[in-house]
C-alpha positions, 0 to 999 in steps of 0.5 A: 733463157737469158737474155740481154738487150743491145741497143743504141743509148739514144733509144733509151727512154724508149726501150727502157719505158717499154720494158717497164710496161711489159716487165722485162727484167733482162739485163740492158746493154747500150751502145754509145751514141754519135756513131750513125755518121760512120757505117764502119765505125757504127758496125765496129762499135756493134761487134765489139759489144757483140763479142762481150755478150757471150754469157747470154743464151740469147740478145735483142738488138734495139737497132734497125739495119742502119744502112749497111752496118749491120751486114757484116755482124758475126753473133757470138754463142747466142741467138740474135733477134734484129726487128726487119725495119730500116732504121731506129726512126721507123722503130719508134713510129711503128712500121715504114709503112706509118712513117710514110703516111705520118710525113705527108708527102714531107721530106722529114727531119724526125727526131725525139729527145734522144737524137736532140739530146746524144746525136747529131742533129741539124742543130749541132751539125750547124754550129760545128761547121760555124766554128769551124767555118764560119756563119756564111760557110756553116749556112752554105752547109747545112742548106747543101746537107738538108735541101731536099728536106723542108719540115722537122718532126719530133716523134712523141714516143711518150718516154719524154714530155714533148712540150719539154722539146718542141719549142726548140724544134720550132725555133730551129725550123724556124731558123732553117727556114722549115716547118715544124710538126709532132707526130705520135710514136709508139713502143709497140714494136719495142715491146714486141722486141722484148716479149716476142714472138718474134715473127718472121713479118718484123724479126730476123731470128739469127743463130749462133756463129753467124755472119749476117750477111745482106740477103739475110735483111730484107724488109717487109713487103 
């Protein structure tokens, strides 16, 4: 059968490497990252490359629901495969249920190389609103978005070397007034994604000519 994979680029070490592991030889799509701060523009931007994979009989899309952005998806002549997680962080931790217990009772900050490197992160959300605010203002801001959160955790996914990135990540906890830890990923879940079986525990399987809407997403128990 053939397959593609649709995944967010911010994923791409990750995916990428688990492909390897497992010797996935479909072709790779990737979906522009910056979208995650808009559900409409995220879920436009999933249907446009939706719509151009009709040449293939059937497409794994590397995302969680992402909020609400992937309800509202219409799949075009190909069977859909969407892992049941809420979101790429619990993807690459492994479950929701491991992403709980790795935070400690925490309040979060997760990220890899991909978020430090393709997205919005507290680090450039600060120095956006700094240039266009100014210090005082940009401090008022990043402290209003993140109080309820107080560590940053990069996941050690093993796509990327984690000594590479976490001084940063201690000099910008450090800078925010948080803590900083390294927590381990696995591309277990990812690997499943691209072998199957996909069961229904951890995928949706969806048909052609669908519209996802949101009683087809629920999580696992």
């Amino acid at each position: 059968m053939k397959t593609a994979v649709f995944a967010c680029n911010t994923l791409h070490d990750e995916i990428t490497l688990a492909a390897q592991q497992v010797g996935f030889t479909g072709d790779m799509h990737w979906l522009a990252s910056n979208l995650h701060n808009s559900t409409e523009r995220l879920r436009e931007a999933l249907q446009c490359g939706l719509d151009s994979l009709n040449s293939y009989e059937r497409v794994l899309l590397g995302f969680g629901f992402c909020g609400s952005s992937v309800s509202g998806l219409t799949t075009g002549s190909y069977q859909l495969i969407l892992p049941r997680i809420d979101d790429c962080i619990s993807l690459m931790i492994g479950s929701i249920r491991r992403r709980a217990e790795l935070s400690e009772g925490h309040n979060s900050i997760f990220l890899t190389k991909g978020w430090l490197t393709n997205e919005s992160n507290i680090m450039s959300e600060y120095l956006h609103s700094l240039n266009k605010y100014g210090e005082e203002a940009a401090r008022s801001v990043i402290e209003m978005m993140y109080a309820h959160h107080d560590r940053l955790t990069l996941i050690d996914t093993g796509a990327y070397t984690v000594e590479e990135f976490l001084p940063d990540v201690i000099k910008m906890a450090a800078f925010f007034d948080k803590s900083a830890n390294v927590v381990p990923g696995t591309l277990e879940y990812l690997e499943k994604l691209l072998t199957g079986p996909w069961t229904p525990d951890l995928f949706i399987t969806i048909s052609p000519q669908t519209l996802i809407d949101s009683s087809m997403l629920r999580l696992p128990d």
